[in-house]
C-alpha positions in Angstrom: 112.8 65.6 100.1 108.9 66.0 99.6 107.3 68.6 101.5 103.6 70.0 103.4 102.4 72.6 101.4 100.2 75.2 101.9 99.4 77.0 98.6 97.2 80.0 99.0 96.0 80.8 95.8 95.9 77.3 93.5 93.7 78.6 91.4 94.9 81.7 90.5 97.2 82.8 87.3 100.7 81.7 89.4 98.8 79.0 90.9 97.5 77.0 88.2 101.1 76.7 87.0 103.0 76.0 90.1 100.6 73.3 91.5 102.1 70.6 88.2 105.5 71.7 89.1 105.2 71.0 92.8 103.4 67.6 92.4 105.3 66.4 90.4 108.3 66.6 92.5 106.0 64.2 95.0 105.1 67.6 97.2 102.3 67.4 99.3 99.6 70.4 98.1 97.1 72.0 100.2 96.0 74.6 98.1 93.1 77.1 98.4 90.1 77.9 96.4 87.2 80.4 97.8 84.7 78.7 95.5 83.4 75.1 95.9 83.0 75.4 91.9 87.2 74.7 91.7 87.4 71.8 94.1 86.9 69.3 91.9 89.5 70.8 89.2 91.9 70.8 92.5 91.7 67.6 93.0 92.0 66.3 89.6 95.6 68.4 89.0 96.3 66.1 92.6 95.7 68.7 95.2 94.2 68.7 98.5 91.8 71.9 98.1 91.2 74.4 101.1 88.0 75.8 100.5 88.9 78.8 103.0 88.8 82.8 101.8 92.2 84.9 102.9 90.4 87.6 104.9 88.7 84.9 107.3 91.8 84.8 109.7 90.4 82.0 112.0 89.2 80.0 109.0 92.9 80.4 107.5 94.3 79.8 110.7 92.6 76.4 111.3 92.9 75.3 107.5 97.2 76.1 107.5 96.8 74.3 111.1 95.2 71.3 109.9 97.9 70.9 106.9 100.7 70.9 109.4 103.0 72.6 106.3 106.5 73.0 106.0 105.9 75.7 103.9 103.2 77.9 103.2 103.0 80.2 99.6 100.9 83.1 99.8 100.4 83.5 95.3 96.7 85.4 96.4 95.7 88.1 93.5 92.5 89.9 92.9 92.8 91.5 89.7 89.6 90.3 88.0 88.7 93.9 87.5 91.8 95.1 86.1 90.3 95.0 82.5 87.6 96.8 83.4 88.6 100.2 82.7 86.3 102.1 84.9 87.4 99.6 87.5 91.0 99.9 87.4 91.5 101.5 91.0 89.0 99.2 92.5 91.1 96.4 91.0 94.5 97.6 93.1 92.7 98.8 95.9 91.7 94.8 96.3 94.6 93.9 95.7 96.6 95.9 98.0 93.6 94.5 100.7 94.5 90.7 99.7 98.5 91.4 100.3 97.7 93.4 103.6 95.2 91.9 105.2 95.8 88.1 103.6 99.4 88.0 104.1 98.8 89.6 107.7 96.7 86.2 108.2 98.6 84.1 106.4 101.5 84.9 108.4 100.2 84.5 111.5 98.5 81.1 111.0 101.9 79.9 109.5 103.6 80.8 112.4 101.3 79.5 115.0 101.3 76.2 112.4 105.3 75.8 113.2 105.8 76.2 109.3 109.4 76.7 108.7 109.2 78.5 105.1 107.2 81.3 103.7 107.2 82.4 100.3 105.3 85.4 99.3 104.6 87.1 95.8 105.2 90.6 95.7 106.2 92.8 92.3 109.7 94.4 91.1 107.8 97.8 89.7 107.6 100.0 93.3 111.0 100.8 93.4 111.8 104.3 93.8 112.9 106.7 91.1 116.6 106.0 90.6 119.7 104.8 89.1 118.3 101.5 87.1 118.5 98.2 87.1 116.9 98.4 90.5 118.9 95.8 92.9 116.9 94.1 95.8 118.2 96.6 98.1 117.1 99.9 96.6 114.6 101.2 98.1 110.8 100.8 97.5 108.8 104.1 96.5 108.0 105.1 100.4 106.5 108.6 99.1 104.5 107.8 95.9 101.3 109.3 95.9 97.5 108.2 94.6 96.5 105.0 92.9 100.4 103.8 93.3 100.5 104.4 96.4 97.8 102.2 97.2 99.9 99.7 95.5 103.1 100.2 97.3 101.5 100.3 100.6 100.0 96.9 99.9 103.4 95.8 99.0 105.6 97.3 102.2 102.7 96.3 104.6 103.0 92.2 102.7 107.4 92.0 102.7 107.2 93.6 106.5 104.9 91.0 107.4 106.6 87.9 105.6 110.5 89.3 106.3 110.0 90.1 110.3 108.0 87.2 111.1 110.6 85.4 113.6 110.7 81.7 113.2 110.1 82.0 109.6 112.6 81.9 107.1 110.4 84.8 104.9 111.2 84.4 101.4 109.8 87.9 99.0 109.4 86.6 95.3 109.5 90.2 93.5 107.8 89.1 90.3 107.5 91.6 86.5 104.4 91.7 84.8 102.5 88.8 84.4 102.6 87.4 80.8 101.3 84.1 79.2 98.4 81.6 80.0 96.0 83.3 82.3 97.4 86.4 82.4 95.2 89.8 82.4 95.8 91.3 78.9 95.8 94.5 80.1 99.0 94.0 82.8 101.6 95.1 80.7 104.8 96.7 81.3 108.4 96.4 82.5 110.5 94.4 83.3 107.7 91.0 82.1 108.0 88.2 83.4 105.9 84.9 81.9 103.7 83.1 84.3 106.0 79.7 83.7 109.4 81.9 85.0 107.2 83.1 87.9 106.0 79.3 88.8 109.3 78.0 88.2 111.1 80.4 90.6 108.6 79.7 93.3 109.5 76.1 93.6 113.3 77.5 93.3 113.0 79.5 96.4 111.4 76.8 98.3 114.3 74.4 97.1 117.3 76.6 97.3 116.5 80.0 98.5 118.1 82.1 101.7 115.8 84.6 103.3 115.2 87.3 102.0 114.3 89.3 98.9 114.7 88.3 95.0 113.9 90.0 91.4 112.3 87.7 89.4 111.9 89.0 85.7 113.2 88.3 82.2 116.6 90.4 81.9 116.8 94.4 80.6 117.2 97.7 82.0 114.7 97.9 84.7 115.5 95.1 87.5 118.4 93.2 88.2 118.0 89.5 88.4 121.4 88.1 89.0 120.3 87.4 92.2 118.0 85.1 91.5 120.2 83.6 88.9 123.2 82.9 91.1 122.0 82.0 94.1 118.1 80.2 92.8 119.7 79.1 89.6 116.5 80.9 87.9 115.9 80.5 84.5 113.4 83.3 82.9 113.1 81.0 79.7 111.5 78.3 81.3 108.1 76.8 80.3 105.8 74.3 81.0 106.7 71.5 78.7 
């Protein structure tokens, strides 16, 4: 059945590749841009574009409002630093601001919307030091220290937000390392995970997903994803055709 959608982020790496997948199942897609510049680009790929910037909570609150979503996606990055090498803390220090402070508003505006879903992007690499492949109910790294810890506390303070909001069934997408079309060249590590997979499991989650947490990543040693294969039928071989 076609839903509302409030995308936050339709520009961005995930974005750009989840809006064809979500159209084309006849979805409705509000999806967000903070520069005029990408409006027309929106609406070309068939998406009703948000011109509305994640920190501006009443702006976000009467842009998810006036969508009336079923479900609202919060794919928000800010990593255009990252390849900056003198820029590199800067980079997850924004970052971590965009899943605190944006998902805080996101949250909020979904809730006061009446949206029944949330789906959030968070990242399978802030799990604590242990016995690997990290499940979905190890713990996250609570007590790291310095530029990671910047990181995980943007991470705890985004899942918090998304899995305690009552009267939202909070979906956390924990994604690998970005790979593929659009992708920062210099985000690498384990477990990957190429932007298509990532896409692909998004729409997934909206179709088939229970609250709660999921490892999204190709299969090795670091994460476990049968999760996400059992219970989302996830496929980390899919591409864009």
């Amino acid at each position: 059945m076609p839903k509302r959608i409030f995308l936050a982020g339709a520009t961005g790496v995930i974005g750009r590749r989840l809006v064809p997948l979500l159209v084309q199942r006849g979805h409705e897609v509000f999806g967000t841009t903070r520069s005029d510049a990408k409006v027309a680009a929106l609406q070309r790929a068939g998406v009703k574009p948000v011109v509305v910037d994640a920190f501006d909570a009443p702006g976000i609150a009467r842009a998810v409002a006036a969508s009336e979503p079923d479900v609202v996606m919060l794919q928000l990055t800010d990593l255009s630093l990252l390849d900056d090498p003198e820029r590199g803390d800067e980079a997850r220090a924004r970052n971590a601001r965009i899943r605190t402070e944006g998902g805080r508003n996101l949250v909020a505006a979904a809730l006061a919307a009446r949206a029944r879903t949330f789906i959030a992007q968070s990242i399978a690499w802030v799990y604590a030091p242990g016995p690997e492949p990290y499940s979905e109910d190890a713990p996250l790294d609570r007590a790291a220290t310095g530029t990671r810890a910047v990181t995980v506390g943007g991470v705890i303070a985004l899942e918090d937000a998304v899995l305690g909001a009552r009267g939202l069934d909070g979906i956390v997408l924990r994604y690998g390392w970005f790979y593929g079309s659009g992708a920062s060249a210099k985000a690498k590590g384990n477990p990957p995970l190429h932007v298509d997979a990532a896409a692909s499991a998004a729409v997934l989650a909206m179709e088939r997903g229970a609250p709660g947490v999921y490892n999204i990543a190709e299969p090795g040693s670091t994460v476990s994803i049968e999760k996400a294969r059992r219970e989302l039928g996830f496929d980390p071989s899919f591409r864009l055709g």
